[in-house]
Wavefront OBJ file of the C-alpha trace (Angstrom):
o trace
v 17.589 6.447 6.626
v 17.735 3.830 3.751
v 15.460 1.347 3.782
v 17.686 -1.405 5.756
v 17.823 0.942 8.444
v 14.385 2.180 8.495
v 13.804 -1.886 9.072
v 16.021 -2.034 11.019
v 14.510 0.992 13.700
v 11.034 -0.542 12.857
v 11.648 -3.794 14.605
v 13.291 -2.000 17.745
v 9.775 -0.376 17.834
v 8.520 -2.964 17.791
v 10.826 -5.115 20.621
v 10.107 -1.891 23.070
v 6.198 -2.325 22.385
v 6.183 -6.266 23.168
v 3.845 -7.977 25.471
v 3.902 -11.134 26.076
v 0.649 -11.359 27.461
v -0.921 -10.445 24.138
v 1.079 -12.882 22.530
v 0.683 -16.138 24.088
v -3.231 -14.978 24.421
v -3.212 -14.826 20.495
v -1.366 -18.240 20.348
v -3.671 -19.732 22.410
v -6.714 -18.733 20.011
v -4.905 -19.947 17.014
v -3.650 -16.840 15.869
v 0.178 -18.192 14.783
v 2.781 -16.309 13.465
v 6.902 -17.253 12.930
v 7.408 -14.293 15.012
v 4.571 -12.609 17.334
v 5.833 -9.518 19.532
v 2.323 -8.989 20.992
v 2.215 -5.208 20.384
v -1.268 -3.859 20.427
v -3.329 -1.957 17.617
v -3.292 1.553 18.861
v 0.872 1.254 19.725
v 0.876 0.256 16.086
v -0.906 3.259 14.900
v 1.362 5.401 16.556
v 4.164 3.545 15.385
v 3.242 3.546 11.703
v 2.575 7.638 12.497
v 6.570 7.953 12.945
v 7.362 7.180 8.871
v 6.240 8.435 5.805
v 4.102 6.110 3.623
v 6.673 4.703 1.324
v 5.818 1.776 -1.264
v 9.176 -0.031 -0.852
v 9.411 -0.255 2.960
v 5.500 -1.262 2.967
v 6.682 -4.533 0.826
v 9.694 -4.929 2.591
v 7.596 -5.359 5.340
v 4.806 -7.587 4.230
v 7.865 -10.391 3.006
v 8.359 -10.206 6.899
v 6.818 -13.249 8.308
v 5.854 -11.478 11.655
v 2.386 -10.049 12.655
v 3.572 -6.636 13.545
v 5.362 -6.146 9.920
v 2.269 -7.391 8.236
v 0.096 -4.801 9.772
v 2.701 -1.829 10.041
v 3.144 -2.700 5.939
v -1.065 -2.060 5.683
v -0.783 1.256 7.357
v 2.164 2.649 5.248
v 1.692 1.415 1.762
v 0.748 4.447 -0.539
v -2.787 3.828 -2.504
v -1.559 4.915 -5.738
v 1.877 1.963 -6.111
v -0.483 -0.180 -5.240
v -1.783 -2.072 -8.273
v -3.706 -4.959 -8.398
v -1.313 -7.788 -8.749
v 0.544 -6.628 -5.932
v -3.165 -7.352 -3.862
v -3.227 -10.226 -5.328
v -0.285 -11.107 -4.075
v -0.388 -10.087 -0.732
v -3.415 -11.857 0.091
v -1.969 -14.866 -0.981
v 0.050 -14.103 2.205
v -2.565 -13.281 4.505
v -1.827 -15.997 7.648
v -4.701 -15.801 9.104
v -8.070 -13.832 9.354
v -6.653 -11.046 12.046
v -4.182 -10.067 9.144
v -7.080 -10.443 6.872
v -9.522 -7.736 8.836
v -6.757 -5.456 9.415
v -5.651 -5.319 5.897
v -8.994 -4.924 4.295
v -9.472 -1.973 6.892
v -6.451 -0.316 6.440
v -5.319 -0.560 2.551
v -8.134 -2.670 0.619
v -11.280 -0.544 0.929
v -9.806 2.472 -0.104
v -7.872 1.469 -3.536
v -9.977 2.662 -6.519
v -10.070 -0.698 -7.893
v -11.629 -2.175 -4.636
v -15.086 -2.731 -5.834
v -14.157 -4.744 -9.398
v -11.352 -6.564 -6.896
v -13.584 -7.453 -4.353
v -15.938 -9.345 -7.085
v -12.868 -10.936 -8.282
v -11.935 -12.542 -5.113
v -15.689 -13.585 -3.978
v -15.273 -15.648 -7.428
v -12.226 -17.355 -6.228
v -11.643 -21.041 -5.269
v -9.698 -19.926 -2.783
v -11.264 -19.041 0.841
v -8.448 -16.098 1.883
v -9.350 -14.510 -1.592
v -12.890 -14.770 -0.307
v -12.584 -13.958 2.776
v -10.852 -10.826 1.777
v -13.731 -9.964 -0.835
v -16.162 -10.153 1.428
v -14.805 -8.212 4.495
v -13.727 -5.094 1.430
v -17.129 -5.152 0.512
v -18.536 -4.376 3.855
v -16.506 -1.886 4.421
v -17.411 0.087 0.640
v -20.643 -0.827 1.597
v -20.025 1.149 4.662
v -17.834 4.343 2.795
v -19.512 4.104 -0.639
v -22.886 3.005 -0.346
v -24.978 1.031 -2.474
v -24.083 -0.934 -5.876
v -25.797 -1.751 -8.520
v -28.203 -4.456 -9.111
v -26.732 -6.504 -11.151
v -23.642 -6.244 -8.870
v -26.044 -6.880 -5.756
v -27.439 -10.241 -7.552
v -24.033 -11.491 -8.115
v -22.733 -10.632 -4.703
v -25.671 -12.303 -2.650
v -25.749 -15.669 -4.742
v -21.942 -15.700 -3.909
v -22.331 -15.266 -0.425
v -25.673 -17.189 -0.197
v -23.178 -20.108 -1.566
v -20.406 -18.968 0.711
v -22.950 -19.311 4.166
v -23.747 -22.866 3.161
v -20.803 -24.352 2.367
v -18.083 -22.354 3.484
v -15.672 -22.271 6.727
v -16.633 -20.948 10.028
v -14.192 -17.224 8.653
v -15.972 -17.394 5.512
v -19.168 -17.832 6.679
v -19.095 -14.876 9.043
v -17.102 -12.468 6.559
v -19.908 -13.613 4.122
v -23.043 -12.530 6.825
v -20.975 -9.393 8.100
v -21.379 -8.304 4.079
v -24.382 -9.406 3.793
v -25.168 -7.038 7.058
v -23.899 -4.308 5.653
v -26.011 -4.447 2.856
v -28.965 -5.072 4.606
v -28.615 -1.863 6.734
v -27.812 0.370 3.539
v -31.845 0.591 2.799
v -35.289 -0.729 3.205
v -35.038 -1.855 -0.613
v -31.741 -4.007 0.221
v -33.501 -5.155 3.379
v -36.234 -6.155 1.539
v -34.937 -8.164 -1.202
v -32.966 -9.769 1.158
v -35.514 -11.026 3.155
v -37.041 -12.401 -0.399
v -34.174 -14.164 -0.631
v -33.505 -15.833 2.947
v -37.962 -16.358 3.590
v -37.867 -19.946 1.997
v -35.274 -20.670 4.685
v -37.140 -20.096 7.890
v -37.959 -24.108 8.065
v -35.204 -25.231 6.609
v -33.474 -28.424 8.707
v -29.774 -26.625 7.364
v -28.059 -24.868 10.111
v -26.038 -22.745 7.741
v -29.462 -21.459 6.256
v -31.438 -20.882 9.877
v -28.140 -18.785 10.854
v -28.487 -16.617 7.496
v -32.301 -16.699 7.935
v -32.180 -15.805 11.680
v -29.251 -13.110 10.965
v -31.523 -11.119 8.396
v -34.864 -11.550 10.586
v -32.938 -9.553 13.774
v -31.367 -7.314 11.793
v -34.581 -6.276 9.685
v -36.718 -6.284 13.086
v -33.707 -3.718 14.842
l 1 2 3 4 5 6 7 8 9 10 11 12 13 14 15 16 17 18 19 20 21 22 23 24 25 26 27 28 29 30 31 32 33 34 35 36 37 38 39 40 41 42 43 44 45 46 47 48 49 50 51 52 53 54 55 56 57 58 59 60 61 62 63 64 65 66 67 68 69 70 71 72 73 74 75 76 77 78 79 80 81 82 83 84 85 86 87 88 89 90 91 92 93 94 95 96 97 98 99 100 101 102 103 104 105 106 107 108 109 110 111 112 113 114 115 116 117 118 119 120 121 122 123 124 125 126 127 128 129 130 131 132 133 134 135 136 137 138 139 140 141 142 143 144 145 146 147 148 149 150 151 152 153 154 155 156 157 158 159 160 161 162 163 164 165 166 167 168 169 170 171 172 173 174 175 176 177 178 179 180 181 182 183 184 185 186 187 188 189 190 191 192 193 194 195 196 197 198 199 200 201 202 203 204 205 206 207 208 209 210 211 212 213 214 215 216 217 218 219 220
């Protein structure tokens, strides 16, 4: 099939998977999309399991404006097309944080720039860009291990920063990293704790959630 067709069968997929249910449950928690057919994660999977990875249908794809496309275009872009402008770009077209998650877990951690990118973004002025950072380096946190420690300075002042003064999605992609790291070792946990003891009085709830966060994760 070329790659109007293959678009083409891709969407009836997806009209045969709909439900409705899903759906107007996502609208209802805020999760809008121009076109939502409600189709769950593991129907995706098995979807995306049908076609070969193929760079040009993957974009195709992401330009859609519908959740399913977005996600289906994560699962069947090849690594190596995948430079980093392009991630640049598509995460300036992340809608919303479910696309955000989904994306980081099925494409982002595993490009061989992902570590240098992931710094990149937690520098940005812009919260997707951080968002995305944050939730890629959980997950090579998770896959790769450890980094560095001038890396590890630079990523906790950035997401110290990004707990007090970021969005409620920021905030929690910024403590789900900082999770991650804490769990790696006892060294991590430790400077960690360094970092968040000053805050165990402080009258900030951003800093009693960080402080409270690494205190329950440390004593588990």
């Amino acid at each position: 099939m070329d790659l109007k067709e293959l678009l083409k069968d891709i969407k009836t997929q997806f009209r045969l998977s709909m439900n409705g249910v899903v759906s107007q449950s996502m609208r209802e928690k805020g999760l809008n999309y121009k076109l939502n057919f409600g189709v769950e994660l593991p129907r995706l999977k098995q979807i995306a399991a049908l076609y070969d990875k193929n760079h040009d249908l993957a974009q195709a794809l992401w330009k859609e404006d519908i959740r399913e496309s977005k996600i289906l275009a994560s699962l069947l872009q090849p690594i190596n097309s995948f430079c980093p402008d392009i991630a640049d770009i598509w995460v300036e077209n992340i809608p919303n944080i479910e696309i955000a998650e989904l994306t980081c877990m099925n494409l982002f951690q595993y490009l061989p720039y992902a570590p240098s990118k992931s710094f990149q973004w937690i520098a940005s002025d812009d919260e997707m860009f951080q968002i995305c950072g944050y939730l890629t380096i959980a997950r090579l946190l998770t896959i790769k291990g450890d980094m560095d420690e001038r890396s590890s300075s630079e990523f906790l002042d950035q997401a110290i920063v990004a707990i007090e003064d970021g969005s409620y999605q920021l905030r929690k992609s910024a403590l789900l990293a900082i999770r991650k790291y804490i769990n790696f070792s006892e060294k991590n946990a430790f400077q960690v704790c360094r970092l968040v003891e000053p805050m165990k009085d402080s009258n900030k709830e951003s800093e009693q959630l960080l402080y409270n966060m690494v205190k329950e994760e440390v004593e588990n």
